[in-house]
Jmol script that loads the backbone (N, CA, C; Angstrom):
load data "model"
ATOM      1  N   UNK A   1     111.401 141.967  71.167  1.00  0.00           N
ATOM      2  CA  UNK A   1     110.005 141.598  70.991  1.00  0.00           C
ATOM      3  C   UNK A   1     109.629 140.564  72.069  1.00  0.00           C
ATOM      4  N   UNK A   2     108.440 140.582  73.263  1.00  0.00           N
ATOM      5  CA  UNK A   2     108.260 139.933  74.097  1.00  0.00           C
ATOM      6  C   UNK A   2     107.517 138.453  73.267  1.00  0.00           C
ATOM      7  N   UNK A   3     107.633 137.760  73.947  1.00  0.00           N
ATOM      8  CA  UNK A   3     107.021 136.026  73.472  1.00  0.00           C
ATOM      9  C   UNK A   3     105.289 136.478  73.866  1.00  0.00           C
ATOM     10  N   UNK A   4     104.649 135.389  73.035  1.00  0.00           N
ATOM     11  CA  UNK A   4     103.438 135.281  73.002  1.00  0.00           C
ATOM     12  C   UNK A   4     103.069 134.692  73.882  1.00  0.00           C
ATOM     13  N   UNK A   5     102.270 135.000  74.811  1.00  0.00           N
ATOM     14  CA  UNK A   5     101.682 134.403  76.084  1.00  0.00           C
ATOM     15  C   UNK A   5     100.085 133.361  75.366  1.00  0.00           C
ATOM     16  N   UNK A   6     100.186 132.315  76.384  1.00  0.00           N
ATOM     17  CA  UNK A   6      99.347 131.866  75.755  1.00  0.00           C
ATOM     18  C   UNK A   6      98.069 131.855  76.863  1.00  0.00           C
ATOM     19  N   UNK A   7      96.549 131.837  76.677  1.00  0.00           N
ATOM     20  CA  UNK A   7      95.618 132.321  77.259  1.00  0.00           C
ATOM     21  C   UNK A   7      95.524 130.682  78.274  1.00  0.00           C
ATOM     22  N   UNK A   8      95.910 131.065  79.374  1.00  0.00           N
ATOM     23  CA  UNK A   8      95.622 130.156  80.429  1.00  0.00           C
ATOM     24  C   UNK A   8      93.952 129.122  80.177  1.00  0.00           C
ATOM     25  N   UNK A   9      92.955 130.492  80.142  1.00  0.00           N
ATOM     26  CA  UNK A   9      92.016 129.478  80.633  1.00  0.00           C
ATOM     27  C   UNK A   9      91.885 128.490  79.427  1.00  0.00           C
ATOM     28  N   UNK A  10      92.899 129.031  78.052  1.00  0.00           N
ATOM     29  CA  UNK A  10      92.580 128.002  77.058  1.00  0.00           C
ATOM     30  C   UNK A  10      93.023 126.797  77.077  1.00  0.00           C
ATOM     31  N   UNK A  11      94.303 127.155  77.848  1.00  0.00           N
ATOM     32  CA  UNK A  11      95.428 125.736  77.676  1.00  0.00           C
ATOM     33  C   UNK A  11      94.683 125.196  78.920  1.00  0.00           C
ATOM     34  N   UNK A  12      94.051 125.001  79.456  1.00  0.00           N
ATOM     35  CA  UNK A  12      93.038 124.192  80.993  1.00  0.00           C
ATOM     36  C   UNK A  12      91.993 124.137  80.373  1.00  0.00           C
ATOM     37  N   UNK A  13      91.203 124.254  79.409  1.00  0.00           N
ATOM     38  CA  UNK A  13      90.035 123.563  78.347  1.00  0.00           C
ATOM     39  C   UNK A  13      90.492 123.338  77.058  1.00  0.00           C
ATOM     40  N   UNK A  14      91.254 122.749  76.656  1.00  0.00           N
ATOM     41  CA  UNK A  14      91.757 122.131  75.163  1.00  0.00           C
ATOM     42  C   UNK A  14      92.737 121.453  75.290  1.00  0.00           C
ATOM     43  N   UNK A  15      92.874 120.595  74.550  1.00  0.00           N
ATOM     44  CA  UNK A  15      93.759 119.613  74.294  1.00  0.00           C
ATOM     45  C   UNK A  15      94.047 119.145  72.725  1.00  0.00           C
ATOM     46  N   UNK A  16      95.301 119.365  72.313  1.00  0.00           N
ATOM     47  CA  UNK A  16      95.218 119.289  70.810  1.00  0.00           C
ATOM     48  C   UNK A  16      95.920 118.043  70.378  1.00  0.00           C
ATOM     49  N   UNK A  17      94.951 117.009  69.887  1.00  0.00           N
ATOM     50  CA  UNK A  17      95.392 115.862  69.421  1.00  0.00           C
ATOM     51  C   UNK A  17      96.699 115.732  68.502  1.00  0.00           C
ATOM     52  N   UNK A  18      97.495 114.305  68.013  1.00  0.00           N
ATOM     53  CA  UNK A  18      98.073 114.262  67.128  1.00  0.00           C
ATOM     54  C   UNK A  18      97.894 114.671  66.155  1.00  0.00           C
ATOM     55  N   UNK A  19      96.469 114.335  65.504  1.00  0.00           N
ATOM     56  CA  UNK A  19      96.385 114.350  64.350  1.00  0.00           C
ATOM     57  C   UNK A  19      95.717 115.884  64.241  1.00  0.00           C
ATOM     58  N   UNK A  20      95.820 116.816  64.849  1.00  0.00           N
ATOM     59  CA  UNK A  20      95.553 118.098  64.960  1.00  0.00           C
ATOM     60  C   UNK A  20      94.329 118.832  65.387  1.00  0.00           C
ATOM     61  N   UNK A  21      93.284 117.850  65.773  1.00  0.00           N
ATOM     62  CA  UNK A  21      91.527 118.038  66.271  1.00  0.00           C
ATOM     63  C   UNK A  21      92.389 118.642  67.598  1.00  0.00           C
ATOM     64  N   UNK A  22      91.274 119.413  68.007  1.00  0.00           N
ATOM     65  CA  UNK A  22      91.598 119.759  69.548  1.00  0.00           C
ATOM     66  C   UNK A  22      90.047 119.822  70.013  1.00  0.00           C
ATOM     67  N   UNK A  23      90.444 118.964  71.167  1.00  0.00           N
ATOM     68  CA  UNK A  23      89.534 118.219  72.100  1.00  0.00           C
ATOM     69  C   UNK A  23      88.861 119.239  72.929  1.00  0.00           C
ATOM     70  N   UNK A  24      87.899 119.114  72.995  1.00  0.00           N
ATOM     71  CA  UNK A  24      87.238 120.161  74.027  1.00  0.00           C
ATOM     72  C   UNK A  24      86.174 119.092  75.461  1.00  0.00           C
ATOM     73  N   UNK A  25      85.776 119.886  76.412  1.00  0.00           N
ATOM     74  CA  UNK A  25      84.792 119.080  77.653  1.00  0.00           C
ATOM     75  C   UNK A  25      83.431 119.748  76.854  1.00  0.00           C
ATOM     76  N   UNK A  26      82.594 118.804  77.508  1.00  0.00           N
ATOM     77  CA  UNK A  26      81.126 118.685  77.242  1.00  0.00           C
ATOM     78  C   UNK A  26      80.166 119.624  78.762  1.00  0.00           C
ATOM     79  N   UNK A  27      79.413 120.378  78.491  1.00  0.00           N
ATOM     80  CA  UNK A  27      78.914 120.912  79.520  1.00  0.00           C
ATOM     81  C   UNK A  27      77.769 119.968  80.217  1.00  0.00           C
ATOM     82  N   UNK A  28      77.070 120.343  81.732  1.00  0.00           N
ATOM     83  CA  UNK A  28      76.008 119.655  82.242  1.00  0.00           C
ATOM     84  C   UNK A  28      76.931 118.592  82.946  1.00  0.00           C
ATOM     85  N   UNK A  29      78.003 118.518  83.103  1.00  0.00           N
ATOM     86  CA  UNK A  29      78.759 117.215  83.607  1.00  0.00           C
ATOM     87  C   UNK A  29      78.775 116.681  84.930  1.00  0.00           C
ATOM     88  N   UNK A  30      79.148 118.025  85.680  1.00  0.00           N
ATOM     89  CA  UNK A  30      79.639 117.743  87.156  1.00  0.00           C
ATOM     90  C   UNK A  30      78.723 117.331  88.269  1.00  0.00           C
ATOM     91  N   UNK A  31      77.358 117.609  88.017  1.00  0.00           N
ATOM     92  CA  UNK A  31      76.899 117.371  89.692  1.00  0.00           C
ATOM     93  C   UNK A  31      75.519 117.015  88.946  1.00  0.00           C
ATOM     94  N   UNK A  32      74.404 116.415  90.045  1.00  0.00           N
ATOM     95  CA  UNK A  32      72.919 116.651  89.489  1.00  0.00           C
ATOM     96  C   UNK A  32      72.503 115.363  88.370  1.00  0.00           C
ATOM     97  N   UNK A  33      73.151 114.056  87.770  1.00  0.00           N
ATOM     98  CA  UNK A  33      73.669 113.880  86.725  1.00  0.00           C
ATOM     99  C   UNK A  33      71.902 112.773  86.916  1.00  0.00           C
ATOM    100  N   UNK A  34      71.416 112.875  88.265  1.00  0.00           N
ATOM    101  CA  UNK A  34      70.134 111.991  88.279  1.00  0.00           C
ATOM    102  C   UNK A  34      69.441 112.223  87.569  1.00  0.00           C
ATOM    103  N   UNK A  35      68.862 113.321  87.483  1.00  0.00           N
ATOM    104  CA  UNK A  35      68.090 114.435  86.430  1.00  0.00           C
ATOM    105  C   UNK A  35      68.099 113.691  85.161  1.00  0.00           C
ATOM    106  N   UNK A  36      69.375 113.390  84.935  1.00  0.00           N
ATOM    107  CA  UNK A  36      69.302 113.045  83.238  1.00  0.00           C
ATOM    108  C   UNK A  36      69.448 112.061  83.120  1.00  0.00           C
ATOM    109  N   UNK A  37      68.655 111.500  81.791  1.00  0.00           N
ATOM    110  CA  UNK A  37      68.453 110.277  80.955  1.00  0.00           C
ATOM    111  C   UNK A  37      69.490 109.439  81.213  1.00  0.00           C
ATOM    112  N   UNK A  38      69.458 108.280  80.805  1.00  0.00           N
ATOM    113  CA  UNK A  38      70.849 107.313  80.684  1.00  0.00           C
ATOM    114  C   UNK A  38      71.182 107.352  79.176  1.00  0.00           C
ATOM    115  N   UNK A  39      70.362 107.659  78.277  1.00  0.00           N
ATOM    116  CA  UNK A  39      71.103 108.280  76.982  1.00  0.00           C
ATOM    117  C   UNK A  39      72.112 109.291  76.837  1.00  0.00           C
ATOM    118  N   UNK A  40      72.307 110.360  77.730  1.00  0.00           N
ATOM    119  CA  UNK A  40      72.204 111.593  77.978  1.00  0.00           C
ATOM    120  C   UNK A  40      73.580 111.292  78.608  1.00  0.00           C
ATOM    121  N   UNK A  41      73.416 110.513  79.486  1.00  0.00           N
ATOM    122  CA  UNK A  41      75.044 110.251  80.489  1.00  0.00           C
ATOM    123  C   UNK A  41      75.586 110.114  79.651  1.00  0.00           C
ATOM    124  N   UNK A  42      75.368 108.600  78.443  1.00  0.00           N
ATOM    125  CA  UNK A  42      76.288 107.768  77.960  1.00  0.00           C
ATOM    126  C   UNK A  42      76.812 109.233  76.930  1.00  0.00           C
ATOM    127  N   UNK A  43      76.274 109.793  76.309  1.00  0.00           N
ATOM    128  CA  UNK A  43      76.320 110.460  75.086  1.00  0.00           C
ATOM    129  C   UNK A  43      77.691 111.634  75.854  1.00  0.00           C
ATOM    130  N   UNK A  44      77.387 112.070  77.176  1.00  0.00           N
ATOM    131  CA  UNK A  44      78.653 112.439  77.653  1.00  0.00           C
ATOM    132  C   UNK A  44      79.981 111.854  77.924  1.00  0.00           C
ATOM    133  N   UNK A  45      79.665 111.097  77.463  1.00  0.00           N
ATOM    134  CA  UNK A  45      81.031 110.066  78.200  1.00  0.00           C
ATOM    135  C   UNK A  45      82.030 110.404  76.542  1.00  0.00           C
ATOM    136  N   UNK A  46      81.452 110.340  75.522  1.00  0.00           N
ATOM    137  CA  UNK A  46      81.878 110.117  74.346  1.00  0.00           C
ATOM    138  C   UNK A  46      82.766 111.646  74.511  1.00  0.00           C
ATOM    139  N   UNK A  47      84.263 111.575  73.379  1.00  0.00           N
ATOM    140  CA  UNK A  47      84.865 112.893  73.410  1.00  0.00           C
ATOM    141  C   UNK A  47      84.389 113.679  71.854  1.00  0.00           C
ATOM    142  N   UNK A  48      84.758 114.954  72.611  1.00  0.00           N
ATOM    143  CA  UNK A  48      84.235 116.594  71.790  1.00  0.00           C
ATOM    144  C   UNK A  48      84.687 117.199  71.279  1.00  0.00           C
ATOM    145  N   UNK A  49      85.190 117.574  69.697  1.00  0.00           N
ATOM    146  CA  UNK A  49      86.206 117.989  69.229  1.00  0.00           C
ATOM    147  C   UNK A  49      85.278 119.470  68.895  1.00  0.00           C
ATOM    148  N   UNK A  50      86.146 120.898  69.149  1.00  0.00           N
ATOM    149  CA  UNK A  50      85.733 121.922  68.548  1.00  0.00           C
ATOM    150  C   UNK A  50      85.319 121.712  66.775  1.00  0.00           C
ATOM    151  N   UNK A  51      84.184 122.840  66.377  1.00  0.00           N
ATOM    152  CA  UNK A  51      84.507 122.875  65.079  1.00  0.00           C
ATOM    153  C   UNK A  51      84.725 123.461  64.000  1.00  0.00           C
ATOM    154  N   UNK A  52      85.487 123.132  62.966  1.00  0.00           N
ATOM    155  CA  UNK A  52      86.861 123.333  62.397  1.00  0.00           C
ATOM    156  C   UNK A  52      87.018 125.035  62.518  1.00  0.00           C
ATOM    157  N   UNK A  53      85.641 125.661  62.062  1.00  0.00           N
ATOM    158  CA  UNK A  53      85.528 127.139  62.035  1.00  0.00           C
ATOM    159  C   UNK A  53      86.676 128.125  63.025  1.00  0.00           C
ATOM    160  N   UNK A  54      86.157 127.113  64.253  1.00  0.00           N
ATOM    161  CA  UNK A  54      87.033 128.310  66.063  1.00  0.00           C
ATOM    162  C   UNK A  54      88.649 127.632  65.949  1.00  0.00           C
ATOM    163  N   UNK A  55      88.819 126.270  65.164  1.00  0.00           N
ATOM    164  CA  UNK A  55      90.355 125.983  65.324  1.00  0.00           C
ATOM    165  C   UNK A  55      91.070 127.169  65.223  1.00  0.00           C
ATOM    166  N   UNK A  56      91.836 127.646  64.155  1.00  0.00           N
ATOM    167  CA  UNK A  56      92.505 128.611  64.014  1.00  0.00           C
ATOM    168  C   UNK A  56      92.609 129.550  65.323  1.00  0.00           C
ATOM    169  N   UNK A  57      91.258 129.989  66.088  1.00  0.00           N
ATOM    170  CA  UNK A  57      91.013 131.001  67.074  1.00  0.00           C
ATOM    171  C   UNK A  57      92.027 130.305  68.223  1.00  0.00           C
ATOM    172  N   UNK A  58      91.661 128.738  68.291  1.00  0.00           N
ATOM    173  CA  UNK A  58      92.021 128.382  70.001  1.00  0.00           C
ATOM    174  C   UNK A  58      93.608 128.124  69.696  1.00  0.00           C
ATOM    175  N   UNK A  59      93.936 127.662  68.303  1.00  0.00           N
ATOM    176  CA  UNK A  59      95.118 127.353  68.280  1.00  0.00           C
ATOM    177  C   UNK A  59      95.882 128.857  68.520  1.00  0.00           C
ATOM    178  N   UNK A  60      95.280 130.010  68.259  1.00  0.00           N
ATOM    179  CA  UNK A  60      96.100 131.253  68.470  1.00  0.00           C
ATOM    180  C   UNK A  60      96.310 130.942  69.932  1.00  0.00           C
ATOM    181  N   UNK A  61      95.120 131.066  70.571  1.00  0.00           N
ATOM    182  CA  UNK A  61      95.261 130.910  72.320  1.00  0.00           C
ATOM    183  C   UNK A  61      96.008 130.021  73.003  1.00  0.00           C
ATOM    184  N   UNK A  62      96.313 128.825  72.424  1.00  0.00           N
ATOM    185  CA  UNK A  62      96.975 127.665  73.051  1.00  0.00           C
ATOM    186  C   UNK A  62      98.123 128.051  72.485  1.00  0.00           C
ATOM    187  N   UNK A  63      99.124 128.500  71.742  1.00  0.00           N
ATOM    188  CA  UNK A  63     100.099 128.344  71.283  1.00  0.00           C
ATOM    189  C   UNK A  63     100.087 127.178  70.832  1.00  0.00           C
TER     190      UNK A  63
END
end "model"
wireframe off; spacefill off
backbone 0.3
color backbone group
């Protein structure tokens, strides 16, 4: 029986905490960032946990 491969582009967008949340990035980030509010920055800066519903899904993908 071959091993379970795990989905690249998942394990390069998730990160699964200790306590078992897995962390996700926030979109609108990279470039352009004048455009937006200074509410808007700060509120990106803060981290993004998927929710609970897709866990099960990404944890298949991440191994």
């Amino acid at each position: 029986m071959p091993k379970m491969k795990s989905v690249k582009g998942a394990t390069k967008r998730f990160k699964v905490k200790k306590n078992g949340q897995i962390k996700r990035g926030k979109a609108f980030r990279s470039h352009i960032l004048t455009k937006q509010d200074a509410a808007t920055r700060r509120d990106q800066n803060s981290p993004a946990f998927i929710h609970t519903a897709d866990a099960a899904n990404i944890k298949a993908m991440i191994n």
